[in-house]
MDAnalysis code that builds the backbone (N, CA, C; Angstrom):
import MDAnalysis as mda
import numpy as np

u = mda.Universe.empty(552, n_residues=184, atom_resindex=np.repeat(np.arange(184), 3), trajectory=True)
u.add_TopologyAttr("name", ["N", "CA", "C"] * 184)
u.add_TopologyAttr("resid", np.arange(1, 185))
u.add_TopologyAttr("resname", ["UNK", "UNK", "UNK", "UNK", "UNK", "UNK", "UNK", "UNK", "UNK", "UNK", "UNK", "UNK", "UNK", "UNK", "UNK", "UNK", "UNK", "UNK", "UNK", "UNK", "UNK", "UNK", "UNK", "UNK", "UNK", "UNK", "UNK", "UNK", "UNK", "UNK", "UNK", "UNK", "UNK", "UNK", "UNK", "UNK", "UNK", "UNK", "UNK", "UNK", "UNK", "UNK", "UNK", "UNK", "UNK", "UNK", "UNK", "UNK", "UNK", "UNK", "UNK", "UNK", "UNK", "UNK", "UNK", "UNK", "UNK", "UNK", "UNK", "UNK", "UNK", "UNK", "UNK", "UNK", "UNK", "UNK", "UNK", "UNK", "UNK", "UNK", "UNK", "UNK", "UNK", "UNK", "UNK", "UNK", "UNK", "UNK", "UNK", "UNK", "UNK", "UNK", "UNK", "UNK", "UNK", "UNK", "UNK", "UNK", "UNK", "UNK", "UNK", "UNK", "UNK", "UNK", "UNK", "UNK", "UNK", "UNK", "UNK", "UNK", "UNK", "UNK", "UNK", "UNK", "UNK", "UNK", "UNK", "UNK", "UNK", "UNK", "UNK", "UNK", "UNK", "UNK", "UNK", "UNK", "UNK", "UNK", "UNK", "UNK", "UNK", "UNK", "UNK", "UNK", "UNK", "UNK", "UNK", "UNK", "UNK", "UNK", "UNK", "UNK", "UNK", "UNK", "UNK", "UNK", "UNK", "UNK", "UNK", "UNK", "UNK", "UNK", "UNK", "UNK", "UNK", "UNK", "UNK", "UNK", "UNK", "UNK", "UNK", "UNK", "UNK", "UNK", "UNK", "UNK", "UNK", "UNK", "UNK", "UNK", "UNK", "UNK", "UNK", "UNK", "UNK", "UNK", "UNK", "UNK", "UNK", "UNK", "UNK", "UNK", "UNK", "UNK", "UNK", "UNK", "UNK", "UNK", "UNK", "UNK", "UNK", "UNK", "UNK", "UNK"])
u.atoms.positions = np.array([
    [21.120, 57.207, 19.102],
    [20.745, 55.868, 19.472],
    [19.340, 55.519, 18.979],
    [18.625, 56.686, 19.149],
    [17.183, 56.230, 18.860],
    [17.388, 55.818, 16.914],
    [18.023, 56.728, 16.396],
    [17.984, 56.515, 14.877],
    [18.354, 55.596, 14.838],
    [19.639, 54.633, 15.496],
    [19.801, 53.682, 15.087],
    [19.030, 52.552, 15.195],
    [18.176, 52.260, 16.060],
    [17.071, 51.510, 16.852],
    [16.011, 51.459, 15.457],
    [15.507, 52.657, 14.943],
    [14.614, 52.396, 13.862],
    [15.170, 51.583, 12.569],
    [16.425, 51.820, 12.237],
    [17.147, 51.330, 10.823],
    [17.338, 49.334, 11.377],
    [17.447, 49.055, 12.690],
    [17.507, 47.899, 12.639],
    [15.882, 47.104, 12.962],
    [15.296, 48.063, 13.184],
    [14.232, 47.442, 13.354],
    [12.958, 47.116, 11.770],
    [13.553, 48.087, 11.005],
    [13.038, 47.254, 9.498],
    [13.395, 46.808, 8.860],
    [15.270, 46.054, 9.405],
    [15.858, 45.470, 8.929],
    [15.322, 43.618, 9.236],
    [15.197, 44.159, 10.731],
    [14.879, 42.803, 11.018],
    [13.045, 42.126, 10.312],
    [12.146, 43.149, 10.274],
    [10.906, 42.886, 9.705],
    [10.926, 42.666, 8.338],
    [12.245, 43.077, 7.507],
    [12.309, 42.672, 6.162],
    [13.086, 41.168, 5.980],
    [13.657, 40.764, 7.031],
    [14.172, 39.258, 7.515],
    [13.042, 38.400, 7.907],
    [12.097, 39.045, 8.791],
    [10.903, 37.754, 8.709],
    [10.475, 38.035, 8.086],
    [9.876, 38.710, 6.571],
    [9.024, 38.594, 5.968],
    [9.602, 37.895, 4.844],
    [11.429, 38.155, 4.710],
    [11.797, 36.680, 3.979],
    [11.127, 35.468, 3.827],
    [11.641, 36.019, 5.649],
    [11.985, 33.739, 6.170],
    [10.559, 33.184, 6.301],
    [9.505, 34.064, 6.245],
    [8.111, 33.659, 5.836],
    [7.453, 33.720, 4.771],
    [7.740, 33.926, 3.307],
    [8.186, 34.026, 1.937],
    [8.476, 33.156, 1.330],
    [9.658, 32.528, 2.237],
    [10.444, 31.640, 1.728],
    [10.233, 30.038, 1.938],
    [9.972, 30.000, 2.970],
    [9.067, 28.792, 4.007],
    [9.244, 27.510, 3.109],
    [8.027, 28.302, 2.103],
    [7.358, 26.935, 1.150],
    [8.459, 26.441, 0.480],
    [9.503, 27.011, 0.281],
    [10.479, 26.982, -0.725],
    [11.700, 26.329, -0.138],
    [11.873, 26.256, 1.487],
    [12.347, 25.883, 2.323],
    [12.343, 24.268, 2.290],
    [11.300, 24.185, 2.704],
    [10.205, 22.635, 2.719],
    [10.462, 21.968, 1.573],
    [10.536, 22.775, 0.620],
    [10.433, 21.970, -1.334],
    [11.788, 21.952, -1.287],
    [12.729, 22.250, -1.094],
    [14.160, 21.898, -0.623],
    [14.465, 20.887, -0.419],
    [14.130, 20.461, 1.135],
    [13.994, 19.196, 1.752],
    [12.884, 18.698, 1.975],
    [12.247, 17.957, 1.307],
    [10.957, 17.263, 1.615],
    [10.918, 16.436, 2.138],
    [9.934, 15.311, 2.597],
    [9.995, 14.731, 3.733],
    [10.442, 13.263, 2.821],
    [11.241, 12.880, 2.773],
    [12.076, 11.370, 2.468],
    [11.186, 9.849, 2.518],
    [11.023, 9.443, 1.173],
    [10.409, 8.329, 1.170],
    [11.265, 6.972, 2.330],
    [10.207, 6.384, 3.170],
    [11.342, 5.430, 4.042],
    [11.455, 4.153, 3.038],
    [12.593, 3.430, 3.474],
    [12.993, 3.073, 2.410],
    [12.412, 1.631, 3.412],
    [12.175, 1.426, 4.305],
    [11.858, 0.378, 5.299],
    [10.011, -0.159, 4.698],
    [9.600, 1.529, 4.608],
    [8.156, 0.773, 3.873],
    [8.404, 0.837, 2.777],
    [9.127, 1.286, 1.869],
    [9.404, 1.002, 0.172],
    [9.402, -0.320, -0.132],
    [10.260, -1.030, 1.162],
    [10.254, -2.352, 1.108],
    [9.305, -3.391, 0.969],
    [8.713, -2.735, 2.185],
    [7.257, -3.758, 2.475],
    [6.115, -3.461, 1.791],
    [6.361, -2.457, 1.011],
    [5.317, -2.196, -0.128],
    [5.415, -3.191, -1.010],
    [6.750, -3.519, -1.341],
    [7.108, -4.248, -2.744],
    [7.252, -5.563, -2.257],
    [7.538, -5.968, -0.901],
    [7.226, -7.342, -0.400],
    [5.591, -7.576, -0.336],
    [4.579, -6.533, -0.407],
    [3.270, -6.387, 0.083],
    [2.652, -7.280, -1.717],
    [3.448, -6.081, -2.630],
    [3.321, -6.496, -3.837],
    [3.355, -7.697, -4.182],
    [4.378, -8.456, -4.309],
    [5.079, -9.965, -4.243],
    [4.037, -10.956, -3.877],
    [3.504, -10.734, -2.681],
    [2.664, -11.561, -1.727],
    [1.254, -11.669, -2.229],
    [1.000, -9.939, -3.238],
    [-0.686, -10.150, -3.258],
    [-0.783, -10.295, -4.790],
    [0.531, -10.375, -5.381],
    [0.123, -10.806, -6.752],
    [0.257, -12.571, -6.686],
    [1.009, -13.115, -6.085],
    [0.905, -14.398, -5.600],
    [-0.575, -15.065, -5.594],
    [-0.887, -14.106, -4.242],
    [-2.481, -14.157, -3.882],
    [-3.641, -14.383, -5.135],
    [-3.145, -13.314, -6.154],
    [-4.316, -13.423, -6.565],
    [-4.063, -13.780, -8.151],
    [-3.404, -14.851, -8.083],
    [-2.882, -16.190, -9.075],
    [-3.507, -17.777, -8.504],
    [-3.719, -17.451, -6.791],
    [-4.041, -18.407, -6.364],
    [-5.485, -18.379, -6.702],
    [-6.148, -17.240, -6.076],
    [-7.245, -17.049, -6.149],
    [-8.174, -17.176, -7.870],
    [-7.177, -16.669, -8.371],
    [-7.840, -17.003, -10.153],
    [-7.917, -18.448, -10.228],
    [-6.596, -19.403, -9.954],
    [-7.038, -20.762, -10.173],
    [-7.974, -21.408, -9.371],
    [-8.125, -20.984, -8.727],
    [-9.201, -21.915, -7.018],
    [-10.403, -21.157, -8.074],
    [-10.710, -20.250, -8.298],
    [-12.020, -19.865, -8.991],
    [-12.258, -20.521, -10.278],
    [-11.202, -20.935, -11.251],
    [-11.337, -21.401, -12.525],
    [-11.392, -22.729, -12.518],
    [-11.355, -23.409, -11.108],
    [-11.698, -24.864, -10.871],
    [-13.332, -24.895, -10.102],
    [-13.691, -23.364, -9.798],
    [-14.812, -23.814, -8.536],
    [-15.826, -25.145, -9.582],
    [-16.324, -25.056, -10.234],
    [-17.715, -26.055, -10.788],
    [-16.608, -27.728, -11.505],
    [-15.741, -27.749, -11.239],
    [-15.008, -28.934, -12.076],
    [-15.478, -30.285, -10.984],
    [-16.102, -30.131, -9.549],
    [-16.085, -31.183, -9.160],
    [-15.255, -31.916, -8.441],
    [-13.965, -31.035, -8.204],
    [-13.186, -31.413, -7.192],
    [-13.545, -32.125, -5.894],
    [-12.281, -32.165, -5.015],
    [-12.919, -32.719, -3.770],
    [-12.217, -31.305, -2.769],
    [-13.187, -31.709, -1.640],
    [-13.312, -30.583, -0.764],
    [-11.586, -30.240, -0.302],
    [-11.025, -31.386, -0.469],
    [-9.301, -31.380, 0.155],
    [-8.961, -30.374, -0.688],
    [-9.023, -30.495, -1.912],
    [-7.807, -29.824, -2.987],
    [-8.110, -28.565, -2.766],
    [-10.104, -27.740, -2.323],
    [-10.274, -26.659, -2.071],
    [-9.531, -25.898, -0.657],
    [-9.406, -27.127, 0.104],
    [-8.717, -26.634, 1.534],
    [-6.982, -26.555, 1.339],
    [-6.421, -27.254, 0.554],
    [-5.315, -27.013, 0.171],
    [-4.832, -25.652, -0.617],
    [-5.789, -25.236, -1.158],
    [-6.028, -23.946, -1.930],
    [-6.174, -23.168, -0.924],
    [-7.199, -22.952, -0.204],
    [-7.285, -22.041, 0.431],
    [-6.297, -21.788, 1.580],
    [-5.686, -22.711, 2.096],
    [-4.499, -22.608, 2.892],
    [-3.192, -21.905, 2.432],
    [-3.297, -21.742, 1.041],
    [-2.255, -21.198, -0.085],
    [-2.887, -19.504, 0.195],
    [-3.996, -19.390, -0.210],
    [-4.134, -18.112, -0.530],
    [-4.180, -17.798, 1.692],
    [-5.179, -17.843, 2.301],
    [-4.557, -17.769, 3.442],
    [-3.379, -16.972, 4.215],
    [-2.242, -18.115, 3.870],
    [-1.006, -17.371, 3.914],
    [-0.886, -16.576, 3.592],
    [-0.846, -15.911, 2.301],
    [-0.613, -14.849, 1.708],
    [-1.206, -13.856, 2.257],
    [-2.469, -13.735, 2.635],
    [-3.013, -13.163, 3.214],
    [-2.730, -12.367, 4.637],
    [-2.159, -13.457, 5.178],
    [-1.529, -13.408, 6.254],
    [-0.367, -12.802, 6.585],
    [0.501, -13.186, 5.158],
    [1.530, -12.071, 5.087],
    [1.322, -10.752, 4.757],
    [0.579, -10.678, 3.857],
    [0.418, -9.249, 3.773],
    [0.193, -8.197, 4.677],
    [-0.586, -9.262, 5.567],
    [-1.443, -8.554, 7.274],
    [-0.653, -7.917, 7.727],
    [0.413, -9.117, 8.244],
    [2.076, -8.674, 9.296],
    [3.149, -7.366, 7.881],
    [3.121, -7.944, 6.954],
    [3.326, -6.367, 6.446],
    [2.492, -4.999, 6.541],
    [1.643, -5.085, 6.257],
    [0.584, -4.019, 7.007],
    [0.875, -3.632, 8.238],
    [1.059, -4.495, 8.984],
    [1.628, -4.064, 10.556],
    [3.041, -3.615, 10.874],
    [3.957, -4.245, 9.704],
    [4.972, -3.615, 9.973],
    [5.248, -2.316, 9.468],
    [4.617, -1.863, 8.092],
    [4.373, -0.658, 8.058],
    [3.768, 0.313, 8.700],
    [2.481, -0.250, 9.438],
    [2.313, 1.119, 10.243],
    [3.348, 1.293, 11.602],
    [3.882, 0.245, 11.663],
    [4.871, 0.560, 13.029],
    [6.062, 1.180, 12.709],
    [6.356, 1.653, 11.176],
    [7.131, 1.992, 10.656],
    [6.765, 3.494, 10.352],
    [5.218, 3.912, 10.194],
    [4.678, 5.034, 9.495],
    [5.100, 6.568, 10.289],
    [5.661, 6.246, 11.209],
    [6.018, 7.793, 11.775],
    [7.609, 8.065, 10.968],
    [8.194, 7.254, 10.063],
    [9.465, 7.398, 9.322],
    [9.204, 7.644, 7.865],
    [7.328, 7.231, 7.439],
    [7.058, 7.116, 6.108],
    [6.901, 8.756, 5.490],
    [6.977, 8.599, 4.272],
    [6.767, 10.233, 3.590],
    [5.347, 9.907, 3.624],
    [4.842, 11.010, 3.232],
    [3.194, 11.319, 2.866],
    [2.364, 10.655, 2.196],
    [3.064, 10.355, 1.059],
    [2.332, 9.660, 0.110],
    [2.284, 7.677, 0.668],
    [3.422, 7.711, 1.248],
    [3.248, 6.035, 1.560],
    [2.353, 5.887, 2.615],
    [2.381, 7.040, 3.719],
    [0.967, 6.847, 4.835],
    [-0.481, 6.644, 3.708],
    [-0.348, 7.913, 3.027],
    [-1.636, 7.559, 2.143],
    [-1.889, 6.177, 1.636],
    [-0.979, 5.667, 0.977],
    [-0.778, 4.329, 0.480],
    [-1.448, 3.132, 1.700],
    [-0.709, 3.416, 2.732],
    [-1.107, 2.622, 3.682],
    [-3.128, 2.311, 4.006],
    [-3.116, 3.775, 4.253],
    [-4.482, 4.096, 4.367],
    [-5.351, 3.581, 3.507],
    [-5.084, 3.599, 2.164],
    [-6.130, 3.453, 0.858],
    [-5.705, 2.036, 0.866],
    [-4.747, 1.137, 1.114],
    [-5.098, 0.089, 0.674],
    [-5.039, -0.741, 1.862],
    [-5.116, -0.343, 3.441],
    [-5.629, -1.501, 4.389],
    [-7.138, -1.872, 4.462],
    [-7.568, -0.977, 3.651],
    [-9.284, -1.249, 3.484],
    [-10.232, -2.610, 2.924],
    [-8.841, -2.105, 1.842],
    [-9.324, -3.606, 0.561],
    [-8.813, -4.875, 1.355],
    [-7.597, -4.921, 2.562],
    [-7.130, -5.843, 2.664],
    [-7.782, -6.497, 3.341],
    [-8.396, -5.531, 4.293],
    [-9.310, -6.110, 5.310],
    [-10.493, -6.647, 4.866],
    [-10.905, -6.470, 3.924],
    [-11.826, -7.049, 2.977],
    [-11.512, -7.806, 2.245],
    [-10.406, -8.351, 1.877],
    [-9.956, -9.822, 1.191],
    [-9.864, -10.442, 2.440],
    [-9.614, -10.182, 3.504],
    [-9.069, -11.048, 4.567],
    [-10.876, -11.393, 5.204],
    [-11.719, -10.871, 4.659],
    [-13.307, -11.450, 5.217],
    [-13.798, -12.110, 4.270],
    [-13.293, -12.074, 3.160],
    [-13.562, -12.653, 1.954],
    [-13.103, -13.988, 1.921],
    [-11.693, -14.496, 2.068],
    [-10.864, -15.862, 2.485],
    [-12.060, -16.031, 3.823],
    [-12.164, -15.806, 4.598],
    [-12.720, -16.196, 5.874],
    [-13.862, -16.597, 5.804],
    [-14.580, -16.060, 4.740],
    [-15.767, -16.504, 4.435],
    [-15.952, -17.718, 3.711],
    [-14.926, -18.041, 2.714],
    [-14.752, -18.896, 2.354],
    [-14.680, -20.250, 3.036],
    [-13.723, -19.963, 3.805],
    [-12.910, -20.925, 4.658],
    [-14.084, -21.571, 5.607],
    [-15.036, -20.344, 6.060],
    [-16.202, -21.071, 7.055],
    [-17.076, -21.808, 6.238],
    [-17.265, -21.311, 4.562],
    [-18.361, -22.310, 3.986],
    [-18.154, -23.621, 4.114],
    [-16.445, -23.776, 3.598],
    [-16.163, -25.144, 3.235],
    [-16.275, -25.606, 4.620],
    [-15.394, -25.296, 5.106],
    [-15.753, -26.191, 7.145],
    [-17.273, -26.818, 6.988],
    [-18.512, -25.703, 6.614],
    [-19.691, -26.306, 7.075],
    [-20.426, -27.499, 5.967],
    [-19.753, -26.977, 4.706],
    [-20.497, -27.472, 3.606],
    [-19.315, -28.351, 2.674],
    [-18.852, -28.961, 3.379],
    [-17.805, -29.992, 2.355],
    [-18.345, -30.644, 1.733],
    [-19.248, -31.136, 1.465],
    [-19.990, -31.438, 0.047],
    [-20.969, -30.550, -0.842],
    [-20.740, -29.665, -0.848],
    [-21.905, -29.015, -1.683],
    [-20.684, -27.943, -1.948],
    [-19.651, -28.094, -2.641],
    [-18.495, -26.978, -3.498],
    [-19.337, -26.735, -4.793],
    [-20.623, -27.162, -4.955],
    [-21.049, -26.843, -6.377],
    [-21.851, -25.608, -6.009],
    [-22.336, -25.091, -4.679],
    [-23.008, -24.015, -4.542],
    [-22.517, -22.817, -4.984],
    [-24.054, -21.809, -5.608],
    [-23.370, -20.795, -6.143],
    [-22.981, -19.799, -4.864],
    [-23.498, -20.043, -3.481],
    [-22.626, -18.868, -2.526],
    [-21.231, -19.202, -2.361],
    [-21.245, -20.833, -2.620],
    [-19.318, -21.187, -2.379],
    [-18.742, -20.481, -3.710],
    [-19.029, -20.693, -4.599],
    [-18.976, -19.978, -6.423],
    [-18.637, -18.379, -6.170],
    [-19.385, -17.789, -5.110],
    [-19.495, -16.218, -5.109],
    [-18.270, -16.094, -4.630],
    [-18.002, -16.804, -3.613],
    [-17.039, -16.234, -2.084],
    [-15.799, -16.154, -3.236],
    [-15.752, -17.494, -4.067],
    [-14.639, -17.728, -4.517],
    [-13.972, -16.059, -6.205],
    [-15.152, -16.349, -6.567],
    [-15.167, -14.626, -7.233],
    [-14.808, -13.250, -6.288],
    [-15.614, -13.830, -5.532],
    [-15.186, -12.396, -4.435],
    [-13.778, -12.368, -4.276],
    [-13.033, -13.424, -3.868],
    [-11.793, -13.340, -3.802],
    [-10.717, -13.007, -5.325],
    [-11.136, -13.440, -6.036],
    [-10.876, -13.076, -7.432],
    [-10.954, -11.542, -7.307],
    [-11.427, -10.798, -7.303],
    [-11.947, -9.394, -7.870],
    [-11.436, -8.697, -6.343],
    [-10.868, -9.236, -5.005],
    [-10.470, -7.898, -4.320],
    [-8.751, -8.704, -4.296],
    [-8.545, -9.700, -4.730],
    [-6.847, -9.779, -4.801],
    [-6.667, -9.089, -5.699],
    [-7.073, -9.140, -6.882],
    [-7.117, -8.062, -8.253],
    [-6.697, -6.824, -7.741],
    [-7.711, -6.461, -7.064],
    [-7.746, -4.854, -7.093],
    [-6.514, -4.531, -5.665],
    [-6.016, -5.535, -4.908],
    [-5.025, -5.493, -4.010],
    [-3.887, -5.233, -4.625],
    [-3.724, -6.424, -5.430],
    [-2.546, -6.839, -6.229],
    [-1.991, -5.142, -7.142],
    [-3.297, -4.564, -7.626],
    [-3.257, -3.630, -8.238],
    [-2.701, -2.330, -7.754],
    [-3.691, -2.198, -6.277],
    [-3.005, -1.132, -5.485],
    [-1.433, -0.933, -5.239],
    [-1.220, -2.384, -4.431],
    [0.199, -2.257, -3.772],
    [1.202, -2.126, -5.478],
    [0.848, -2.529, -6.727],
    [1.664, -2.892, -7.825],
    [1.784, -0.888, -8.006],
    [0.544, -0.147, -7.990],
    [0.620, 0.907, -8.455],
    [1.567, 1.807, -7.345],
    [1.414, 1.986, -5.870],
    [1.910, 2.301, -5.058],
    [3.589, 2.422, -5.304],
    [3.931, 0.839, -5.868],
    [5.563, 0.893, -6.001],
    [6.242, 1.400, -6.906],
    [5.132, 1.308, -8.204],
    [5.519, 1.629, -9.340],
    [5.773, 3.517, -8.972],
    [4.579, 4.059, -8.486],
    [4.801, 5.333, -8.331],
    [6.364, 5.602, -7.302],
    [6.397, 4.973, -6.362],
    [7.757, 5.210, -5.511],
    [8.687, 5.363, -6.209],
    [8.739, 4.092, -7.317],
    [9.995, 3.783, -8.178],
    [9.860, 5.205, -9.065],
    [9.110, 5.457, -9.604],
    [9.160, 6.838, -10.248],
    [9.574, 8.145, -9.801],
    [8.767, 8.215, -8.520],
    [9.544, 9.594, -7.191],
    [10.879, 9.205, -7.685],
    [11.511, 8.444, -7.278],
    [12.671, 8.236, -6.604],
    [13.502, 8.804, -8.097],
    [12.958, 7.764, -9.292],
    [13.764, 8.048, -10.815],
    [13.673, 9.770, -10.880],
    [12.607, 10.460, -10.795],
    [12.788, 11.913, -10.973],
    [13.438, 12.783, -9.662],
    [13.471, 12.160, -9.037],
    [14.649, 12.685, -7.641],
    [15.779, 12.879, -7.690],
    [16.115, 11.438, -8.746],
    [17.433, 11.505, -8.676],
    [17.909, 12.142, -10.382],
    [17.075, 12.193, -11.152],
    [17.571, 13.151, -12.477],
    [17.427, 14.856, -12.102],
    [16.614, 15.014, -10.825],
    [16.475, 16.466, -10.607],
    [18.037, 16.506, -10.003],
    [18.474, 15.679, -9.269],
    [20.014, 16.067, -8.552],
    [20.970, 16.098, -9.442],
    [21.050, 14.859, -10.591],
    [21.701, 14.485, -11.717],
    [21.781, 15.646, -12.503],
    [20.615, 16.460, -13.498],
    [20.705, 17.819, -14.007],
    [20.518, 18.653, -13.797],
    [20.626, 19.101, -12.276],
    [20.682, 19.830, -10.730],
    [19.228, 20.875, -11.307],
    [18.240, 19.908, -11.430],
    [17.146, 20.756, -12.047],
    [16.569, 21.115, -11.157],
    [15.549, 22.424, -10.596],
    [14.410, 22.774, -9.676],
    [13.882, 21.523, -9.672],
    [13.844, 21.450, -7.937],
    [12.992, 20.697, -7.143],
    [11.412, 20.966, -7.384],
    [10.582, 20.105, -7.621],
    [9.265, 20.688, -7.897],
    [8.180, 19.849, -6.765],
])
């Protein structure tokens, strides 16, 4: 009895030192699944801030023409929205983020920063004109309006790169299953 007691007992220590061996290889198996709920709202996020910052290029390529203060508030009510949507996507993704893979939390993370910073940027705007409806020729109204230029840009850019990369995961996901190639 005792002999037999030793032969199973480095049987079983050569089994966990498998199944702890193997682990990583386990995991790279099944990895954690892009959600397809924020895939969405990434690419609705996209939609919204390239919008954004089409608005924002023209409201800037008119600032010195002399307009009237309406057509700037009509503008800015355009970009605004957008803004706004993007927000409630932002929110619906993180209420979504305990379903997201890794890389889309990251995503989330790196680009609610900028958003929150276009969204002080419109706001800033929005309070000049309220105070200063005649003076759209100022260069701080001129700035706000660049400012918004240069972080829809770099929004527009993020969420565009974010999807583009998803869309790529997903294309080499599915040629690794397709020519049943190692998972990497």
């Amino acid at each position: 009895m005792a002999e037999r007691g030793r032969v199973i007992r480095p049987g079983l220590g050569l089994l966990a030192i498998l199944f702890v061996a193997l682990s990583p290889a386990i995991g790279a198996v099944n990895p954690v699944k892009d959600s397809e709920k924020v895939s969405g709202y990434l690419a609705d996020a996209k939609t919204q801030a390239i919008q954004l910052q089409k608005e924002a290029e023209e409201m800037n390529g008119f600032v010195w023409s002399g307009r009237s203060w309406q057509t700037d508030a009509f503008k800015l009510s355009l970009i605004k929205d957008h803004v706004n949507k993007i927000g409630k996507l932002m929110a619906e993704m993180n209420d979504a983020r305990a379903t997201a893979s890794p890389w889309q939390q990251d995503a989330m993370d790196r680009v609610r920063p900028m958003v929150r910073e276009l969204a002080g940027n419109v706001d800033a705007q929005i309070q000049f004109l309220r105070k200063h409806q005649g003076h759209l020729l100022d260069s701080a109204y001129a700035d706000c309006a660049a400012a918004n230029v240069g972080t829809s840009t770099e929004v527009a850019q993020m969420f565009s790169d974010f999807v583009a990369y998803g869309d790529a995961k997903h294309k080499a996901e599915s040629l690794e299953i397709e020519y049943e190639l190692p998972i990497s």
